[in-house]
GUVORO-245646 format. One line per field, with one value per residue (C-alpha): residue in one letter; x, y, z. Coordinates in Angstrom, 2 decimals, always signed. Layout:
BEGIN
residu = (a  ...)
x = (X  ...)
y = (Y  ...)
z = (Z  ...)
***
This chain:
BEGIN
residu = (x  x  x  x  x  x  x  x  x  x  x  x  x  x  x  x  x  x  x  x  x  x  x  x  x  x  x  x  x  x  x  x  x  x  x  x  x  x  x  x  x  x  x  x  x  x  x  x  x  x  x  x  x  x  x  x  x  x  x  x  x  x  x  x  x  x  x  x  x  x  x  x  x  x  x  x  x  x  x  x  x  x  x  x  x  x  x  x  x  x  x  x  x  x  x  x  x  x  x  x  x  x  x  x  x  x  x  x  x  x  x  x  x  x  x  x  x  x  x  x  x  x  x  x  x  x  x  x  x  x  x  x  x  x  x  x  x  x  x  x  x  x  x  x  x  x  x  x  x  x  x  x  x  x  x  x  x  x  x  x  x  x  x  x  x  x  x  x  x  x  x  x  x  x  x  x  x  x  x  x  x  x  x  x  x  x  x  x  x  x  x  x  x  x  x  x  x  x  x  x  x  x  x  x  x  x  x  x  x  x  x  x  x  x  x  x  x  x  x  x  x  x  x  x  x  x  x  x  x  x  x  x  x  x  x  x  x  x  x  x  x  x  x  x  x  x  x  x  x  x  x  x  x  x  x  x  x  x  x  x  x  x  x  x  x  x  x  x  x  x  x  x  x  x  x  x  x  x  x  x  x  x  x  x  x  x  x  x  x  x  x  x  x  x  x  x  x  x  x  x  x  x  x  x  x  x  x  x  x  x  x  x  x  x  x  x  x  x  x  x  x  x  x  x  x  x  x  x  x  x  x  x  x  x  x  x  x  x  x  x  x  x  x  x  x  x  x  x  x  x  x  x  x  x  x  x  x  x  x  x  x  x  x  x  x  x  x  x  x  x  x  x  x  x  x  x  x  x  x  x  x  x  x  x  x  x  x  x  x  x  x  x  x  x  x  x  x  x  x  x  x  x  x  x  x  x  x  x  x  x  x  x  x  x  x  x  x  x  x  x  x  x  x  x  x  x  x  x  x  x  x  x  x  x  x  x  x  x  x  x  x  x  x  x  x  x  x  x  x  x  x  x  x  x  x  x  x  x  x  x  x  x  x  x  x  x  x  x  x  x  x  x  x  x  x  x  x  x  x  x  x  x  x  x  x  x  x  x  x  x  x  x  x  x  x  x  x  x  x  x  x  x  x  x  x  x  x  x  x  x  x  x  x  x  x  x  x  x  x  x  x  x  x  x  x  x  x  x  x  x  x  x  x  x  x  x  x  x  x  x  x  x  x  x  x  x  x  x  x  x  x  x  x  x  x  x  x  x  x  x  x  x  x  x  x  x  x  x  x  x  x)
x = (-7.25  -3.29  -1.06  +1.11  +4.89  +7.42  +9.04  +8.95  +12.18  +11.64  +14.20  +16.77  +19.62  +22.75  +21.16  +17.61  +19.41  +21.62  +18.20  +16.58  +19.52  +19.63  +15.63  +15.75  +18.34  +17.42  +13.71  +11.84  +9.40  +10.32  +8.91  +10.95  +9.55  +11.45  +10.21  +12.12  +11.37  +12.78  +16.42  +17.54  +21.70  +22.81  +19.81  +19.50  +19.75  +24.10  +25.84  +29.13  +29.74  +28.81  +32.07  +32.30  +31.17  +28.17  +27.14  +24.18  +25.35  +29.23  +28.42  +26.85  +23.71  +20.92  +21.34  +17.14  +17.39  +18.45  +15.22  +13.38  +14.47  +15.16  +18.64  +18.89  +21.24  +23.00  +24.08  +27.17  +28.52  +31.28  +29.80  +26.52  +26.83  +24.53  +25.46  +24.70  +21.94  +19.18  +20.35  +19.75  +16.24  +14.82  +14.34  +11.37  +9.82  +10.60  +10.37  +11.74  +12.75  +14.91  +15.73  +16.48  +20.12  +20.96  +20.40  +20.73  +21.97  +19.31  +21.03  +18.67  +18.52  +15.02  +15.56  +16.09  +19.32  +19.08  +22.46  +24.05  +24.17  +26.38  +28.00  +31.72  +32.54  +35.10  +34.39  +36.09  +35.65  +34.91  +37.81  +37.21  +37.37  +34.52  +32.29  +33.01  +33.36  +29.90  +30.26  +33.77  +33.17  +29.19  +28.02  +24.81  +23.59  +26.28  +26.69  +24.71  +27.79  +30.97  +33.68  +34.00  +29.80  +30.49  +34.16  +32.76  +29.31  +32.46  +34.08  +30.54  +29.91  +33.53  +34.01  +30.39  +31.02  +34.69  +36.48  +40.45  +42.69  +46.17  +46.46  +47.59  +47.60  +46.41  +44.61  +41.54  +41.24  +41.27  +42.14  +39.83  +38.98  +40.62  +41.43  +44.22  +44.78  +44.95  +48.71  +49.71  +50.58  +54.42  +53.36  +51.61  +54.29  +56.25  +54.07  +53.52  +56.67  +58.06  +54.93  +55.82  +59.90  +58.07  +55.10  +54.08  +50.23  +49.73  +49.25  +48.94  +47.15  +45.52  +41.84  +39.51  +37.08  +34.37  +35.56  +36.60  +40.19  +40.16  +36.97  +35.74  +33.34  +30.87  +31.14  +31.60  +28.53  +26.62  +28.15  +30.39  +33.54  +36.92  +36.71  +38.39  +40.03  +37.46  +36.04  +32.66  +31.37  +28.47  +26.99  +26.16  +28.84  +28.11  +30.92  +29.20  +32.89  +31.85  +29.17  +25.44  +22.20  +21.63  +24.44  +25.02  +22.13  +18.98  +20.16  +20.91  +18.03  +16.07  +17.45  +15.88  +12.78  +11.76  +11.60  +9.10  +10.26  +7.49  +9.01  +7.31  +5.25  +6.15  +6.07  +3.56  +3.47  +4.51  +1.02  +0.07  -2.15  -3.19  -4.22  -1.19  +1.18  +2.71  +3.95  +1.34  +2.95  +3.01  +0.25  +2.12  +1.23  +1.68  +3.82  +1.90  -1.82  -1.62  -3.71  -2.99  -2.41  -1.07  +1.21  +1.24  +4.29  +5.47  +8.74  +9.59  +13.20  +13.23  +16.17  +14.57  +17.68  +18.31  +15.82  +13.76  +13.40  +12.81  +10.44  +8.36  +8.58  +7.13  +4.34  +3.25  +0.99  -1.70  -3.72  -0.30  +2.35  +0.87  +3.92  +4.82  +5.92  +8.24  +9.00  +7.63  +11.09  +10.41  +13.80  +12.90  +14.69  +16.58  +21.06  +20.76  +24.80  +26.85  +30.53  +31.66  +34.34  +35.64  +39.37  +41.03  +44.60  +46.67  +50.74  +52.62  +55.00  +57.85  +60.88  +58.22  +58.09  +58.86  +56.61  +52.98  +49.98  +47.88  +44.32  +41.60  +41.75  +38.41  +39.36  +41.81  +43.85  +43.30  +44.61  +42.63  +41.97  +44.65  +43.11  +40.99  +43.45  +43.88  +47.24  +49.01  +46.36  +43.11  +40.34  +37.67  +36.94  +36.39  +38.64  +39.14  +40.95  +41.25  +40.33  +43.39  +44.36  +47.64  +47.29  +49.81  +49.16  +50.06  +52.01  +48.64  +45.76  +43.93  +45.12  +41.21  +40.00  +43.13  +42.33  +43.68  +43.01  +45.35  +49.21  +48.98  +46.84  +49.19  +52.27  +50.53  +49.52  +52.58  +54.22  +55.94  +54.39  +54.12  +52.28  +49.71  +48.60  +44.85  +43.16  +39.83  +38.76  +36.10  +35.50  +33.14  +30.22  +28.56  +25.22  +23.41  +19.92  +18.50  +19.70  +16.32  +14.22  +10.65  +7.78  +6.68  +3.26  +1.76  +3.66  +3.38  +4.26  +2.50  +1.28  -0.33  +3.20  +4.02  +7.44  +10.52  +11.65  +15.67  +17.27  +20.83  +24.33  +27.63  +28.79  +31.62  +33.50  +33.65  +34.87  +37.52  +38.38  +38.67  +40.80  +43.31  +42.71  +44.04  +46.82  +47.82  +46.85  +49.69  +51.89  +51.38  +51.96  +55.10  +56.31  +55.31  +57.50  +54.89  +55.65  +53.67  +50.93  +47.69  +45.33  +41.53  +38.94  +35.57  +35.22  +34.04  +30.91  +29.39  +27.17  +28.75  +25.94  +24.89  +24.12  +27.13  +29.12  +26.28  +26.71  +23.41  +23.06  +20.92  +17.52  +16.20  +19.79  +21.10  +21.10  +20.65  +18.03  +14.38  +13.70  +17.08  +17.26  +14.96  +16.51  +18.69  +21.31  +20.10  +18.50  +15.49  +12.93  +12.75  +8.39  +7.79  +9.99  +8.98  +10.28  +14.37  +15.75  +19.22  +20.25  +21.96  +19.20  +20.31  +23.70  +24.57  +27.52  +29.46  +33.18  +35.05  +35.16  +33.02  +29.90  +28.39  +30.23  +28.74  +25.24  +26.17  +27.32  +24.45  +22.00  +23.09  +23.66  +20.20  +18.66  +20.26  +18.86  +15.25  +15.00  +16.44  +13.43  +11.11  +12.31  +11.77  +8.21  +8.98  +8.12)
y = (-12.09  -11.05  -13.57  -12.66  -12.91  -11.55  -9.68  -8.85  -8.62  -6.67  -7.88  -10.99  -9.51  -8.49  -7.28  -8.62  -11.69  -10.85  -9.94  -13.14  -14.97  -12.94  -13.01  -16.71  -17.69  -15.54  -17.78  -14.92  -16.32  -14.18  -13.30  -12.53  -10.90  -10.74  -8.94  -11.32  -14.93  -18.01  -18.72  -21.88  -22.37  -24.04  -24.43  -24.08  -20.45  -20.78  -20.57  -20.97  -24.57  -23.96  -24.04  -21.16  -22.83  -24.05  -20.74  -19.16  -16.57  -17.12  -15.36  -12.06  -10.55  -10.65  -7.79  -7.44  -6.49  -3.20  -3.52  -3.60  -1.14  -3.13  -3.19  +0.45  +1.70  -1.68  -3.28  -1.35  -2.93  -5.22  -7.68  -7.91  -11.12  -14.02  -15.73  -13.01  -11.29  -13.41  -11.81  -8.38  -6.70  -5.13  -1.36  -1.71  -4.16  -2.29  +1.03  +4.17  +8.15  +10.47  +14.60  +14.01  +15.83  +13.68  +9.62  +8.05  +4.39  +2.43  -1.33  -3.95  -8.08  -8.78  -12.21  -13.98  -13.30  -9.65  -8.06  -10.58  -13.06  -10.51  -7.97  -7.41  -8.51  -6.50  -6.05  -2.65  -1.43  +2.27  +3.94  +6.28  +9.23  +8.23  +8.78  +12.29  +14.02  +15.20  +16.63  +18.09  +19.74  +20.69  +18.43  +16.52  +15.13  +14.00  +10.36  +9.32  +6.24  +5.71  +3.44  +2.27  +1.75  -1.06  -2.69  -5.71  -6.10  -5.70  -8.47  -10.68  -10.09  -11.24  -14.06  -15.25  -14.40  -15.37  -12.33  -13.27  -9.91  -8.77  -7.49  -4.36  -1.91  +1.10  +3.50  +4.82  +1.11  -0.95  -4.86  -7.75  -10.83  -12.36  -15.67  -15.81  -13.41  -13.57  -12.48  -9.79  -10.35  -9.72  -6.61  -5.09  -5.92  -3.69  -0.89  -1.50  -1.81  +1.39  +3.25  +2.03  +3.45  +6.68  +7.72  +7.62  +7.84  +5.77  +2.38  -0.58  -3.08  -6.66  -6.52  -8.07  -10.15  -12.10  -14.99  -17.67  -19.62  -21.06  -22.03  -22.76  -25.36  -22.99  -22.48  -26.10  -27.04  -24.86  -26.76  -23.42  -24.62  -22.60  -20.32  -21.69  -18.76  -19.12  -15.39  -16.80  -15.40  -13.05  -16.37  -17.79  -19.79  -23.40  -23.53  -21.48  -19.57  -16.17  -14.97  -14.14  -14.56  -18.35  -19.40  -17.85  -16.45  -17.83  -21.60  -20.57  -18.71  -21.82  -24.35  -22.54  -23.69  -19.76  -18.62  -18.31  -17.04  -15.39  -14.65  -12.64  -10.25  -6.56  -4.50  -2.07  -0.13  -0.60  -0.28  +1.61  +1.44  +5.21  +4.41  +2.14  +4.58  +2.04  -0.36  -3.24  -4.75  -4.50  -5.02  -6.87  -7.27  -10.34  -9.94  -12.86  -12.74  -8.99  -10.06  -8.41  -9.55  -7.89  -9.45  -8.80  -8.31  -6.82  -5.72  -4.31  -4.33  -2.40  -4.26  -3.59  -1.54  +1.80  +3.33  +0.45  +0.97  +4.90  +4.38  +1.45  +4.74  +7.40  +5.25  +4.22  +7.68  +7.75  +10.29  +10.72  +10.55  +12.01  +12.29  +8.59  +6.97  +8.05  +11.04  +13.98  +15.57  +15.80  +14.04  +11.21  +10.72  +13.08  +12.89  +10.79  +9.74  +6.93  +6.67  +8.36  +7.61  +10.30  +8.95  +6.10  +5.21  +2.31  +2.27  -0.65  -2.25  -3.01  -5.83  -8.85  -9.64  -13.48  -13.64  -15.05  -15.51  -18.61  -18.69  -16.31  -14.08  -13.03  -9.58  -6.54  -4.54  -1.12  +2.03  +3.41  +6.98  +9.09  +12.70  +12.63  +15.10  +17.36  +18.63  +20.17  +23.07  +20.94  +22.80  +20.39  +17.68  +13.97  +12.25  +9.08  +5.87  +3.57  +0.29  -1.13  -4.58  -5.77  -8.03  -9.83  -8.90  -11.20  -9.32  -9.33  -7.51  -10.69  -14.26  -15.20  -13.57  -14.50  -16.31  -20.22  -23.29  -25.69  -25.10  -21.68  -20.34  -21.54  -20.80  -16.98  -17.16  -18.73  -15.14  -13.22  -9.31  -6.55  -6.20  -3.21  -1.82  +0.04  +2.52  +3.26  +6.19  +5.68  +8.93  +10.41  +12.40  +14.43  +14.28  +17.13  +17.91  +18.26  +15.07  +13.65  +10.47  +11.12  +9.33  +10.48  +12.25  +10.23  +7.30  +3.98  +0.66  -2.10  -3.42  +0.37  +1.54  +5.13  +5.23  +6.62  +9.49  +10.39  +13.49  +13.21  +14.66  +15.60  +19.03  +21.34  +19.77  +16.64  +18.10  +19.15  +16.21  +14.73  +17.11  +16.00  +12.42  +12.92  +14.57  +11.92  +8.65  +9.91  +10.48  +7.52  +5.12  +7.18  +6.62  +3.01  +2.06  +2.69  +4.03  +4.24  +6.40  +7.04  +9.33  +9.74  +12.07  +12.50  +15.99  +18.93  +19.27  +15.88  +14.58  +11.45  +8.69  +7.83  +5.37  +3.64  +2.05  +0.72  +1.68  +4.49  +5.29  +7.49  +8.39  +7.90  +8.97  +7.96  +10.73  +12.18  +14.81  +14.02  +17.13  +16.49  +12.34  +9.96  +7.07  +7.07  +5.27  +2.18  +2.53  +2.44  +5.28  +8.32  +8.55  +4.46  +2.16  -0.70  +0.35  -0.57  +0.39  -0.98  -1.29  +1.33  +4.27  +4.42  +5.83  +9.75  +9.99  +7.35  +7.20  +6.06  +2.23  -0.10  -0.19  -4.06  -4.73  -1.37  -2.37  -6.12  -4.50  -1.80  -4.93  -7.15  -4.38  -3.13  -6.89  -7.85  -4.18  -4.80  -7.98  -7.43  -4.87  -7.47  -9.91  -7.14  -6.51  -2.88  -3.78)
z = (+23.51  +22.91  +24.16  +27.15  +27.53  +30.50  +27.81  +24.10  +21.99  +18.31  +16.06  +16.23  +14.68  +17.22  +20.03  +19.90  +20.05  +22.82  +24.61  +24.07  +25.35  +28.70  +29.56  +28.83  +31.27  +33.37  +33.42  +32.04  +29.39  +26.06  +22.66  +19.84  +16.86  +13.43  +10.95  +7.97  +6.87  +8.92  +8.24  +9.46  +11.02  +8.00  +6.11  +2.47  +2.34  +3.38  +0.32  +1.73  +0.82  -2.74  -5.06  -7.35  -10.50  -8.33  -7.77  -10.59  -12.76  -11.51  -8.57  -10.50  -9.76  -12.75  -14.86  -14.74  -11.36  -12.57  -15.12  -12.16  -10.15  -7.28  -4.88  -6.04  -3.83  -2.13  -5.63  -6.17  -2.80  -3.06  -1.21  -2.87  -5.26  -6.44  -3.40  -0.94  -2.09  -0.68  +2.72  +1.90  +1.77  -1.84  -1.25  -4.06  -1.44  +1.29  +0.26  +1.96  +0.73  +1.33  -0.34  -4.29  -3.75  -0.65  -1.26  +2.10  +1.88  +4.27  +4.41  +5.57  +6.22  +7.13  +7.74  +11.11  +12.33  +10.75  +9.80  +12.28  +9.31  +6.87  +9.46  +9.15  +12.21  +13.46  +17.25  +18.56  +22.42  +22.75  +25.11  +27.33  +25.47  +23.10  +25.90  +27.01  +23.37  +23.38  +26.61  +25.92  +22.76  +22.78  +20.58  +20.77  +24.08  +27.03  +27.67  +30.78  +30.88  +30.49  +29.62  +33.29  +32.91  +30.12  +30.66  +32.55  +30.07  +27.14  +28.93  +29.02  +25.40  +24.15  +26.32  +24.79  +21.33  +21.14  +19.77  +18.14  +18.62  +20.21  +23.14  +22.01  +24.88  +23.32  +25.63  +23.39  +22.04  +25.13  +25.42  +25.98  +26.57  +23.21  +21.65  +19.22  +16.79  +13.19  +11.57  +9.54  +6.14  +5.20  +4.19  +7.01  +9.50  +7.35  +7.30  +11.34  +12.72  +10.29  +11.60  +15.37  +14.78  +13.60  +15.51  +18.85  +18.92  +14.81  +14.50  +12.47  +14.27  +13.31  +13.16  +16.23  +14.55  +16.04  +14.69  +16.74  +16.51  +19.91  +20.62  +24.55  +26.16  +25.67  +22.13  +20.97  +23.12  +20.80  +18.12  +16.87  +15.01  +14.66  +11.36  +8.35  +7.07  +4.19  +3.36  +2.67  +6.02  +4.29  +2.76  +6.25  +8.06  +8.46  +10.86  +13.28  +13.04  +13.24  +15.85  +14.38  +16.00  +14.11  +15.36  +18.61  +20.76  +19.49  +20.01  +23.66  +24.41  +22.63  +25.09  +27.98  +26.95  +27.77  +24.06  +21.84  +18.13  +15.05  +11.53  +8.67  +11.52  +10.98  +14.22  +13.65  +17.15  +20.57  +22.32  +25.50  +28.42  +28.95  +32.79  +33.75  +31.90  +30.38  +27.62  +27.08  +24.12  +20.44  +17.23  +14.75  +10.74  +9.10  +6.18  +4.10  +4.73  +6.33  +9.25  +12.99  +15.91  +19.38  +22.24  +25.61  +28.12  +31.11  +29.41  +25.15  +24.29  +20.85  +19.12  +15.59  +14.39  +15.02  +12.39  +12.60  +16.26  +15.37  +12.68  +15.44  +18.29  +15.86  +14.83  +17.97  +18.73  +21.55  +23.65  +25.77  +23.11  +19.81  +18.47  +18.99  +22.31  +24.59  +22.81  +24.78  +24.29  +20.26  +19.84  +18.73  +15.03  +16.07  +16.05  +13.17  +12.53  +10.45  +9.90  +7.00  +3.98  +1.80  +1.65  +0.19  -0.49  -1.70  -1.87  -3.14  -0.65  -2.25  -1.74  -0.79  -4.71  -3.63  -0.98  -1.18  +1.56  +2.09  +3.91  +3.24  +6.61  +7.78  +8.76  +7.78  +9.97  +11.12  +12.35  +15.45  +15.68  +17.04  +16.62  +20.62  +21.19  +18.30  +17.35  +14.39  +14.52  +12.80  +12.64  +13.59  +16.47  +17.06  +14.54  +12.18  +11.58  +8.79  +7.79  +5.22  +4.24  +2.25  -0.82  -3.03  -6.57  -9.62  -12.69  -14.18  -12.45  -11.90  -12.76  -12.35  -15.68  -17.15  -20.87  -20.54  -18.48  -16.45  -16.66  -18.89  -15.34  -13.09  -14.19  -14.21  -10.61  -9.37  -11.16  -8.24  -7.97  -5.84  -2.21  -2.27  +0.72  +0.41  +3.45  +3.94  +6.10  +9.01  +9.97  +13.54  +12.33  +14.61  +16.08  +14.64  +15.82  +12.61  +10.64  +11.05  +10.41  +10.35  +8.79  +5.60  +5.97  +2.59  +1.22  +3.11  +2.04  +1.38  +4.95  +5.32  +7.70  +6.77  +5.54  +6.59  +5.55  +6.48  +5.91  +7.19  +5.48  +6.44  +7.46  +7.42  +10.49  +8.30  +5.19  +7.09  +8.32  +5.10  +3.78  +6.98  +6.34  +2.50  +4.20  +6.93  +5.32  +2.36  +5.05  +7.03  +3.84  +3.11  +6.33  +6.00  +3.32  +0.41  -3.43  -6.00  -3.62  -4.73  -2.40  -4.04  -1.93  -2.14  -4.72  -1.67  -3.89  -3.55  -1.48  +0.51  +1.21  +4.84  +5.59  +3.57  +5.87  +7.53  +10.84  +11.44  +14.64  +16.78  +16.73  +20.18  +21.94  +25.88  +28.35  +31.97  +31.03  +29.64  +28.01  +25.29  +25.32  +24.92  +27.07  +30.39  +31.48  +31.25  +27.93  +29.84  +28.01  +30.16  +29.59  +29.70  +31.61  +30.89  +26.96  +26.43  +23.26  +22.76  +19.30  +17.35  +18.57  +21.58  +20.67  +21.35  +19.44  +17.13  +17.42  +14.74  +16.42  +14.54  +17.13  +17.05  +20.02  +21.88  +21.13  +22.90  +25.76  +26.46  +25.54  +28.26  +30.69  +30.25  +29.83  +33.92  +34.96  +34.00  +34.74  +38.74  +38.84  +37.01  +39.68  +42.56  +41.11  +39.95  +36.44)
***
């Protein structure tokens, strides 16, 4: 007989987490299900306390794993290293496809604590605007929220997760609740306050990073520690500095005494009772001996990740929904979007020769988007911003590499050198109908799950944007005080990866009208409500913001609506 929970939460990553934490204090006994192996808060799997020469292969990934064939598409990511790469899952493992001429860049962690252990961290509210676009300019499905919807769930989620920014008063990026901010380099309060004199809608902010520098009662009681300006945040933080699941969440839901947590079980389906017309629970696979099992519960929160939770929904077929659950509007893998690139640009600052920085900061700065109201005569809609950090540069390229030991090094790092200022764009892509995630009709992987098939690319509205970007990022470095410019964009011709900056999105999209969306307001499904999906699938469109912090919010604002109408006896 399937064991029986209040609720079941699919994934433990950012929102599942968020989920378990809610249902628990809220008394509601709660099942977690993660996919990965266990990962223990500063167990042996943290590298971040390793020195570099402690580290195997100085920190380089073995050359064989290009031998055999695995990490295809992550290795050439900065940030995948011998000490990180235990966090990220092996696409030959965990196989998936995609068109020949269009490579789609699936980035997993299938570990507990998900993505939450690696993500960037930089935790950006939506503004107002965001959620009217689709509405305003015909694209994709209307918002059934807005701003107003999420401002106090935004507040919840910062105050919890402890989020350092400056209250910078910009309308389409509003302020929160925030703990002190990191500084600006020399640098990049040159670039800001030149771009402040100049412009009236373009700036240079610091980056708001969920990484604590003033941490509360709360936080310490969970035994989080202030971040120690170490970079080493992707190797698991000991600290507890920067928010994840392990560190966060989990513990709290786990001193309730309401949670109950499985590793290495691979959602297969969400299961359905055909008289009750509802969600019974899910049939899980265990990674290591294969065997199934199901779980019962009153309530499913997908939380898997947003084509995670799409690829759980299309396999989960019945009498009722053939074509997998809750998706009698066929829209199901449907809108899928990601923030693009397709720009980047790097100036050198000059007249800080002398000047050096100490500390590792944990985040960059940024420059929100300023096209919501297009001007100048652009020829698309939405808009981008950029993602740009300054760094003091030696004489040399690197003194790291440089041939000598002792003195001969120093004496070349201590060398005075220029400042150089790099921009990344983070452009909106739109939610087209027909960028698609669908299973693949006869390859499966090795626990029998059809894979997933995504077929998603860019369009003409953002090749045009690019081509502004390349325009305006020049621009706004010139005005900043940069020389030496250098603008490089993504050749019209080629393909540009989505799935890159891994922020997908979509795939079971919000909305007021069952026959287009898949979920309402709530993120509550439109054909099943006792089924919640709140990660990443549940977004209609994507801004340019960094969306972490979104998923929080719609999490805990659609974890205290279902469980009032669990506590009234409606579900």
């Amino acid at each position: 007989m399937a064991q029986e929970y209040d609720v079941i939460v699919v994934g433990s990553g950012i929102t599942g987490g968020w989920a378990a934490k809610e249902f628990t204090e809220k008394g509601f006994k709660t099942l977690v299900i993660e996919r990965g192996r266990n990962v223990e808060h500063r167990g042996s799997e943290y590298t971040d306390m390793q020195a570099p020469w402690q580290i195997e292969n100085r920190n380089l990934v073995p050359e064989d794993f290009d031998e055999q064939g695995r990490y295809q598409l992550i290795k050439q990511k900065g940030y995948f290293k011998g000490a990180t790469k235990q966090f990220f899952a092996d696409d030959k493992e965990h196989p998936y496809s995609y068109p020949d001429a269009r490579p789609f860049k699936w980035v997993r962690s299938y570990q507990l604590g998900g993505r939450s252990v690696t993500w960037g961290r930089q935790s950006l509210r939506w503004g107002p605007k965001d959620f009217v676009a689709n509405k305003k300019d015909g694209n994709g499905v209307p918002w059934p929220i807005g701003y107003e919807d999420l401002a106090p769930w935004y507040d919840y989620v910062e105050s919890f997760i402890g989020v350092s920014a400056n209250r910078d008063g910009l309308e389409d990026l509003p302020d929160g609740v925030f703990q002190k901010p990191w500084e600006m380099s020399c640098a990049e309060k040159v670039i800001a306050k030149n771009l402040r004199k100049a412009y009236s809608d373009r700036r240079l902010i610091i980056g708001r990073a969920a990484n604590i520098t003033e941490p509360t009662a709360e936080q310490m009681k969970l035994g989080r520690g202030q971040c120690q300006a170490r970079a080493y945040c992707k190797r698991g933080c000991t600290f507890g500095g920067y928010f994840s699941s392990l560190s966060a969440t989990l513990p709290a839901a786990n001193n309730t005494g309401n949670l109950t947590l499985i590793t290495n079980a691979i959602v297969e389906r969400v299961d359905y009772d055909e008289k009750l017309g509802r969600a019974s629970g899910v049939s899980i696979i265990d990674t290591l001996s294969k065997e199934k099992r199901s779980y019962k519960a009153r309530v499913v929160f997908l939380c898997a990740s947003a084509l995670g939770s799409v690829q759980i929904l299309l396999n989960s077929k019945s009498a009722t929904f053939p074509n997998g659950i809750a998706n009698s509007s066929g829209v199901v893998g449907r809108y899928i979007m990601d923030h693009f690139s397709g720009v980047l640009a790097d100036g050198i600052v000059p007249g800080l020769d002398d000047k050096f920085a100490t500390g590792r900061r944990p985040i960059a700065t940024y420059i929100p988007n300023y096209r919501h109201d297009q001007k100048d005569g652009v020829e698309f809609v939405r808009g981008y911003g950029f993602q740009a950090t300054a760094q003091h540069r030696t004489k040399t390229p690197t003194h790291a590499n440089k041939a000598g030991i002792g003195v001969d090094v120093k004496e070349v790092a201590n060398q005075p050198g220029p400042w150089k200022f790099r921009a990344i764009m983070y452009g909106e892509m739109l939610p087209y109908f027909d960028n698609v995630a669908s299973l693949h009709p006869t390859k499966t992987d090795q626990w029998g799950i059809p894979q997933l098939h995504i077929d998603a690319r860019v369009r003409d509205n953002e090749r045009k944007m690019i081509r502004q970007a390349a325009k305006d990022i020049g621009e706004i470095l010139d005005v900043g005080g940069c020389v030496d410019i250098n603008v490089n964009t993504t050749p019209e011709d080629r393909h540009i990866a989505i799935g890159d900056r891994i922020h997908e999105m979509g795939g079971a999209c919000m909305g007021n009208d069952p026959n287009t969306s898949v979920l309402n307001k709530w993120a509550q499904a439109h054909d099943v409500d006792n089924l919640f999906v709140t990660d990443g699938a549940c977004m209609s469109s994507c801004a340019t913001q960094n969306p972490s912090l979104t998923y929080m919010a719609i999490t805990v604002r659609a974890a205290d609506y279902a469980a009032k109408l669990m506590q009234k006896g409606s579900l």
